[in-house]
N, C-alpha and C positions, 0 to 999 in steps of 0.2 A: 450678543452682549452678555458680559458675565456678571454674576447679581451683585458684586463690588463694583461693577462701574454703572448700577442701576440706581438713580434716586428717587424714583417712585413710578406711577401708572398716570397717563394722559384720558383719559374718557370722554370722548367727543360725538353727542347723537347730532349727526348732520339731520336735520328736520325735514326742509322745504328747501325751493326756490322760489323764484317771484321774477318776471319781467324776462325770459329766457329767449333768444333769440330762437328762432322757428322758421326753418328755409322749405318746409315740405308744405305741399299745396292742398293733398287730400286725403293725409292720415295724418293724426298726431307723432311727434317723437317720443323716442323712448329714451330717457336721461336715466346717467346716473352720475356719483360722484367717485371721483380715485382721491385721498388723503396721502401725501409724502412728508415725513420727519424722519429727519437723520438717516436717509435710507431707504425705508421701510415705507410700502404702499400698501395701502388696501381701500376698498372701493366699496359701498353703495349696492344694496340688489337693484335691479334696474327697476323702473317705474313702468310698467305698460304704458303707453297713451297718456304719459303725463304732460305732455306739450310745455306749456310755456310755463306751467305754476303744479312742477309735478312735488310729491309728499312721499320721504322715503322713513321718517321716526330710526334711523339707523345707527345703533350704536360700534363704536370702533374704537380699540383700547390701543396703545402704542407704549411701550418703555422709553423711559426717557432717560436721556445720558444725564451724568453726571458732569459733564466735556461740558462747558458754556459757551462753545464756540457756536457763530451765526447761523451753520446748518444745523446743528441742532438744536436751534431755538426757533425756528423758520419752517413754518406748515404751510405747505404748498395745495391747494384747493384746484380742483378742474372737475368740469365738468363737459361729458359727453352725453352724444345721441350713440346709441346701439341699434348700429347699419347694418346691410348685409353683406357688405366687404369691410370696408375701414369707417369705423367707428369716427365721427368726427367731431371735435374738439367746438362747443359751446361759446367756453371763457375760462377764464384763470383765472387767479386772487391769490394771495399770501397771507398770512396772521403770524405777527409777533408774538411769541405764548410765554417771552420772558414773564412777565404781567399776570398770565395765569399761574407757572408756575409758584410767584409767590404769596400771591391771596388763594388760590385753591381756585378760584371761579373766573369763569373769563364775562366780566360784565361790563367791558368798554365798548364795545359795540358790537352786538349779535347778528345784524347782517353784514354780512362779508359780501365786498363789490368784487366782480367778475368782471375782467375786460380780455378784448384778444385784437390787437394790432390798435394798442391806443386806443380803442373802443369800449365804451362803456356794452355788459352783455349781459345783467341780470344783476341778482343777488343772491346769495345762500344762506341761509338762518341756521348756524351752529351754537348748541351749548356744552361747556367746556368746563371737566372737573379736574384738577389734580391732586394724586393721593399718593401722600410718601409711600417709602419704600416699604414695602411689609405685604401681605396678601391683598391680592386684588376683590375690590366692593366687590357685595354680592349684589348691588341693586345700585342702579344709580338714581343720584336726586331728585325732585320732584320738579316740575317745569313752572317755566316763569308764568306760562300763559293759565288764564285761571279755569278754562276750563276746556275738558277733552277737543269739542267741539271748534274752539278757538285754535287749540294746538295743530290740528291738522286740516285746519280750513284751506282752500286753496285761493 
């Protein structure tokens, strides 16, 4: 993407999940998340033994087109368990970031529902900044939750 067709920086710390499906019997799974905009994925360190309510605090920055077309207004959310052959698919979610992009913050609703075949399969707690075009934050904002303790409770 060339910096003319860049209109600013997406910053998204994917936090937590809550309610995650869990098919293994006698060890936890190990989750993480992949984020897709316009393209572009990037994923979550994985959680050791996070099971059903694992805590990643992950931040993940993404440029954002300047195109107002639907893929690139369209964040695609998934989340895995990390197998030792094929990694298998939890649930999905989507978020509309028209909304973030023009207030700056995405505060309609911070859990994102995950489903996979018409099934409800968790939820994932994202906070969501955007910042015009120009150098990217050295820090991002301060979280809703009020304290440490709260932020990554499981």
């Amino acid at each position: 993407m060339s910096k003319e067709s860049v209109s600013g920086t997406l910053v998204i710390v994917v936090l937590k999940a809550q309610h995650l499906i869990d098919n293994h019997t006698f060890y936890k799974q190990d989750p993480y998340v992949k984020l897709s905009l316009s393209g572009a994925t990037k994923q979550t360190p994985v959680d050791p033994k996070g099971g059903q309510h694992p805590v990643w605090d992950a931040e993940l920055r993404f440029p954002i087109s300047k195109d107002p077309s639907k893929t690139n207004r369209t964040l695609t959310i998934s989340v895995f368990s990390e197998e030792k052959r094929d990694d298998e698919l939890l649930g999905e979610g989507t978020v509309d970031i028209t909304d973030t992009l023009k207030t700056g913050e995405f505060d309609v609703i911070d859990w994102v529902p995950l489903s996979l075949k018409d099934t409800q399969r968790g939820e994932v707690y994202l906070e969501m900044t955007f910042f015009a075009a120009g150098p990217a934050p050295p820090t991002r904002r301060p979280s809703k939750f009020t304290s440490p303790s709260e932020r990554v409770a499981r």
